[in-house]
N, C-alpha and C positions, 0 to 999 in steps of 0.2 A: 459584750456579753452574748455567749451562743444559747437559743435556746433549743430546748429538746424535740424533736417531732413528732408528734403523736397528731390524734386528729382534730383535737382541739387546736395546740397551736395551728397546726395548717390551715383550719376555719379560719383561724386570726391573722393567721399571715395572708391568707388572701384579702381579707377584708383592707387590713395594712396596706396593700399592695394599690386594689381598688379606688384607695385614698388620695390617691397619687393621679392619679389619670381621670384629667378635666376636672370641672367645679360639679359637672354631673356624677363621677365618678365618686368624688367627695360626699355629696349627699347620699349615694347610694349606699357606702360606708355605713356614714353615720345610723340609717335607717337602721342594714343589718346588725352594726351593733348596738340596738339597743336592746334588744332582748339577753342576750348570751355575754355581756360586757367583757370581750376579751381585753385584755390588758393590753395586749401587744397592739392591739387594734386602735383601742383608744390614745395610744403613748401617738400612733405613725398620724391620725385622722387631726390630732393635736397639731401635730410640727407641720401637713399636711395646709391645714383652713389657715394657719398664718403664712404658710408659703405662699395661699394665692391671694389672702387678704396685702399681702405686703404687694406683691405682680400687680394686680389692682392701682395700689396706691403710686406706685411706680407709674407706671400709665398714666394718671394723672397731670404728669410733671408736662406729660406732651402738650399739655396747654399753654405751656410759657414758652415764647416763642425765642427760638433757635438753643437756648441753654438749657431749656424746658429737653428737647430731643437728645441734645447729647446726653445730659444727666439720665435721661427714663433707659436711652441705651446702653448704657454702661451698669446700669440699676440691675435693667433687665436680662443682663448678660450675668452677673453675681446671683437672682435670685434662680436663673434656669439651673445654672450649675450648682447651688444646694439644692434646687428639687432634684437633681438626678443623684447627690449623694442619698438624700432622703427616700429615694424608690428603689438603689442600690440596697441600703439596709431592710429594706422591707422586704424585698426581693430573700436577702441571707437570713431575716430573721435575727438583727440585730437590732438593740433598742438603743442608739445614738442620737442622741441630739443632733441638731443641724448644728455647725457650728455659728459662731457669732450670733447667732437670733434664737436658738431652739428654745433656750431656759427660759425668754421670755415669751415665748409660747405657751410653754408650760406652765409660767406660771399665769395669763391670760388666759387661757382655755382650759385653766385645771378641775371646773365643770362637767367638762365634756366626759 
């Protein structure tokens, strides 16, 4: 779904974008949206805080030793490659789900 440019969306697609880079970045997000609650913002800031909550939990694994590494790295190599589908679409200004994990984002973080 394309959306239109004007300077709302762009406020929001930045923020979108923002969302995506670091867990600083994340927060910085969420701040800016709360006043102006762009949609596009909050849909990317969503699929976003589950991407690095999942990264997180991945890392985890590296505490079990030797299958603990393989697992966190193979993890960790799936969840890199949907966050950069995820900054892609922010980037275009499309509202996609990550695949495989997004909808349970959405619906965990449908708060946000």
């Amino acid at each position: 779904m394309e959306i239109p440019n004007d300077s709302s969306n762009s406020e929001g697609r930045t923020v979108a974008i923002i969302s995506y880079l670091t867990v600083i970045g994340l927060i910085i997000a969420i701040v800016l949206n709360e006043e102006k609650k762009h949609d596009e913002a909050s849909f990317h800031i969503r699929q976003s805080m589950g991407l690095f909550i999942s990264i997180g939990l991945v890392l985890l694994l590296t505490y079990i030793p030797v299958v603990g590494n393989i697992l966190a790295s193979i993890g960790l190599l799936y969840f890199i490659v949907l966050w950069g589908f995820g900054i892609v679409n922010a980037v275009f200004g499309h509202k996609r789900r990550i695949p495989t994990v997004g909808l349970y984002y959405e619906k965990v973080f449908s708060n946000l």
